[in-house]
N, C-alpha and C positions, 0 to 999 in steps of 0.2 A: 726963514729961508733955509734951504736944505743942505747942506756938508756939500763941496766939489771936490770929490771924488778924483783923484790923478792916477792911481792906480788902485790894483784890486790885492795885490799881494802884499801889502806892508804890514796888515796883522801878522800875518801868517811869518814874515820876514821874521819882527817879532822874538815871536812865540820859538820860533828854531832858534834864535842867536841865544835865548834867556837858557833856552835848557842846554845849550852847550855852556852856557856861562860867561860868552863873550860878552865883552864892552862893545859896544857903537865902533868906536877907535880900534879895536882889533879886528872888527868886520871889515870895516874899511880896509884896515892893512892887509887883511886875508884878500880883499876884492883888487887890491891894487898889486899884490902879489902874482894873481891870477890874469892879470892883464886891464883892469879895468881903473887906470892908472887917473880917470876922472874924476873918482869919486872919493870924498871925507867924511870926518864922523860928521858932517851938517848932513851930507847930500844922505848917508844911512839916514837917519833922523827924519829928513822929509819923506826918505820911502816909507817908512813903516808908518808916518802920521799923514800917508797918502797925499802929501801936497807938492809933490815930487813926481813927475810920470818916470817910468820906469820902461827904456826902451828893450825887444826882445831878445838884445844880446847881452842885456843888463840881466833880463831874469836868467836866460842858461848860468852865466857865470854864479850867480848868487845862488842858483840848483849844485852846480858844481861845487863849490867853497861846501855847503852845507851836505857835500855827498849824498843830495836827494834828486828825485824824478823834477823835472821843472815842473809836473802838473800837480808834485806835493806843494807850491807856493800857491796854489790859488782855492778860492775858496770853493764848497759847494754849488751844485748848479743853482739850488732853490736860494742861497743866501746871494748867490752874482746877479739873479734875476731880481730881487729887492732891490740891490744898490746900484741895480742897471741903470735906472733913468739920475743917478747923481754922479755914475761915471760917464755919459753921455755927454749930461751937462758941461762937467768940466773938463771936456778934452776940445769944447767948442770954445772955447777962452781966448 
């Protein structure tokens, strides 16, 4: 059975928080800083292990905390088009 896919940005999430150096629990608190006063170190955690959907005022803020473009979180066209039919999948849940 194939991975259900919740979002497309949680490597990428990732990949930014490690080379800042931050913990899960600092992202958070930088995200809850920023206004997104929902989210903990779980709810980080489930984004970047994509089991988590990631609404689009969730990825600007998380562009913003990480001072990057919001279309630096997501991945290549040719790697979204591979994981297409498993984030399909799992947004019908």
């Amino acid at each position: 059975m194939a991975k259900r896919f919740r979002n497309c940005i949680g490597p990428q999430v990732r990949k930014l928080r490690m080379a800042k150096g931050w913990t899960q629990e600092q992202l958070s608190a930088r995200l809850q800083l920023a206004g997104l006063h929902s989210i903990d170190r779980v709810g980080v955690a489930k984004i970047e292990s994509q089991i988590r959907s990631a609404y689009d005022y969730e990825v600007a803020l998380i562009a913003s905390v990480f001072a990057v473009d919001s279309g630096k979180l997501f991945p290549g066209i040719e790697e979204l088009q591979v994981r297409l039919d498993n984030l399909i999948e799992g947004s019908l849940d």
